[in-house]
N, C-alpha and C positions, 0 to 999 in steps of 0.2 A: 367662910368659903366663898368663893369668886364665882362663880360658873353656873350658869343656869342647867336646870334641867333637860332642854334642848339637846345644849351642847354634851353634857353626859351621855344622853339617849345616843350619840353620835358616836362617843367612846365606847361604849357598849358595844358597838359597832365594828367599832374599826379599831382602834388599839392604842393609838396614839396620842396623848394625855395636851391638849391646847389650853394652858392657864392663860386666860388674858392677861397681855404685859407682861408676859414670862419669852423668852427667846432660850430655846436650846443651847445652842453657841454660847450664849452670855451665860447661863448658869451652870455650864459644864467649863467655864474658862474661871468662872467666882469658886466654884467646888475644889480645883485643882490648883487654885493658887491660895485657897482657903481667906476668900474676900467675904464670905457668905459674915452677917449679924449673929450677936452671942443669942443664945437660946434666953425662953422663960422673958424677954421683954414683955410679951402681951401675946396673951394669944391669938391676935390677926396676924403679928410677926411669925407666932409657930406653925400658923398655916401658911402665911409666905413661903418659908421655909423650904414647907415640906408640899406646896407648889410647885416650887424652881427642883429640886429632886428630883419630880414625879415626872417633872418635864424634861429634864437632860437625859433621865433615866429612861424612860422609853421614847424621847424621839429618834427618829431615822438616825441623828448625829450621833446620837447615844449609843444606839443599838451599832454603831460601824467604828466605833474605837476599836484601838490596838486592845486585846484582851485585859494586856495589863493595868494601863486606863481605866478603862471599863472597870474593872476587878476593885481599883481604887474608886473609881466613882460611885460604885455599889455601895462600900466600906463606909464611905464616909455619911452615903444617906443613912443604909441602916442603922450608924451610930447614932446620926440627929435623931431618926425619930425613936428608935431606943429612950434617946436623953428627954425626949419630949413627954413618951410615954412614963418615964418614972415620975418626970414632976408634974404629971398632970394625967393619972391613971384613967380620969372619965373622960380621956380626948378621943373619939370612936375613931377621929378622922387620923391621928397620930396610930391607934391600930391598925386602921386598913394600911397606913402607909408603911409599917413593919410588917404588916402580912406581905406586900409588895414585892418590897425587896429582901423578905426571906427566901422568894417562891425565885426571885433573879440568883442567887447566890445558889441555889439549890436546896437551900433547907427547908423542905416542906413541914416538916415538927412544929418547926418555929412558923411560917405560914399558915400551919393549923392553928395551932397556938394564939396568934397575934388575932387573927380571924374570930375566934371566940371571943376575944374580950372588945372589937367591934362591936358582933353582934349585941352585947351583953350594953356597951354602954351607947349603941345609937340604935335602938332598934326600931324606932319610928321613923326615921329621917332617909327619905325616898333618895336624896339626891346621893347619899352615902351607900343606899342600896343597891343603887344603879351602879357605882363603882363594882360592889361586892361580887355583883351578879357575876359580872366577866371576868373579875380573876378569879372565882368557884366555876365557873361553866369551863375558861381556859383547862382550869386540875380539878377536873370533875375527877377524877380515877383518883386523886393523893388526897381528897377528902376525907377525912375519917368523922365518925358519926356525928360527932358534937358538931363540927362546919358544915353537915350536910343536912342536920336539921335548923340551925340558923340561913344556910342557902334557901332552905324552902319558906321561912317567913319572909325571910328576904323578897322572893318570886312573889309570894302569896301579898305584900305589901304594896307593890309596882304592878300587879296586874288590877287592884282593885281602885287604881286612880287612874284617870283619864291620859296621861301624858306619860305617866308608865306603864298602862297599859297598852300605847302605841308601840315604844318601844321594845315591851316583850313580845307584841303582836308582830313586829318585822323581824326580829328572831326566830320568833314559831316557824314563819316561811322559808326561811334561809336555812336553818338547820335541822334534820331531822331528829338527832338527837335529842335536842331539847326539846323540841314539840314534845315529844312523848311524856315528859317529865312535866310540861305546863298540862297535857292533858289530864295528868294524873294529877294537880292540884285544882284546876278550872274545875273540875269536874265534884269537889268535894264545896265549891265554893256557894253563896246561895243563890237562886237562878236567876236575881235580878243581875247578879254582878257576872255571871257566867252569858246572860244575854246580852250584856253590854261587850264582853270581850269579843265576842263573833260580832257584834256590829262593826268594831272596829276590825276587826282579820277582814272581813268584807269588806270593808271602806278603802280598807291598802289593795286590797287584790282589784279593786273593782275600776281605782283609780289607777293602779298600776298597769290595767289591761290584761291582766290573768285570770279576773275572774268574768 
């Protein structure tokens, strides 16, 4: 995986997927003329991959295709990482990226679906969390139980590290909805790592001039 932490915390944010070295243009023009490398080389290749997807697939270029396009750009990611996820069942990063673009196509089943065996094969890996978090918090409603109890270790993972606990902390402010749901985990958490998260909620409010 490419991408620090940081830049996650950033997607988290805002929506739009920035692999370094990846260009939207270039890998929505390799998908549609089908220049993209065969699968199963190596796994840095299957993360390549399903990089350049993740990047055509939600940037701005991505999102303003002709439906049709679009429709086939979708297609094709979900096959890759479909193809990914068979031969390489413990790839958590190859699930989030079929929970992805089940949740673009409309099929939330299969977004639930892909999304549990995430959970199931990366459940410590913060930087994979940080993806999770935003596409469960986007379909918090199409959650069904099994993803919305992996959502919460998820939260419960990233609040209790310094650098995802910043990230959930400028969440907490922005959205009311989820505050309420960090409140309700912060609050079961134990009181060192609960006084650390209000240091940090203070730290952004404080520097931001809100607080």
């Amino acid at each position: 995986m490419f991408f620090g932490l940081a830049a996650l915390s950033v997607w988290l944010l805002a929506g739009e997927w920035r692999a370094a070295g990846f260009s939207a243009k270039a890998d929505i023009s390799m998908l549609n003329h089908g220049e993209l490398p065969s699968l199963a080389l190596s796994t840095s290749s299957d993360t390549a991959l399903l990089d350049g997807c993740l990047t055509a697939v939600s940037s701005v270029e991505g999102r303003l295709l002709p439906w049709a396009r679009r429709g086939n750009l979708l297609a094709q990611c979900l096959q890759i990482s479909k193809a990914i996820t068979a031969s390489s069942r413990y790839d958590a990063y190859g699930w989030f990226a079929q929970a992805y673009f089940a949740r673009e196509t409309g099929d939330f089943d299969g977004m639930n679906a892909a999304l549990e065996r995430s959970y199931q094969t990366g459940p410590n890996e913060q930087w994979l969390a940080a993806l999770r978090v935003r596409l469960a918090e986007q379909n918090f409603g199409y959650l069904d139980g099994s993803a919305k109890l992996g959502h919460g270790a998820d939260l419960a993972l990233m609040v209790q590290s310094p650098s995802g606990g910043e990230a959930i902390a400028l969440r907490y402010i922005r959205d009311a909805d989820f505050r309420e749901r960090i409140k309700t985990l912060v609050e079961v958490l134990p009181e060192r790592q609960q006084q650390a998260f209000i240091s940090t909620l203070r730290g952004i409010t404080r520097n931001s001039g809100n607080g």
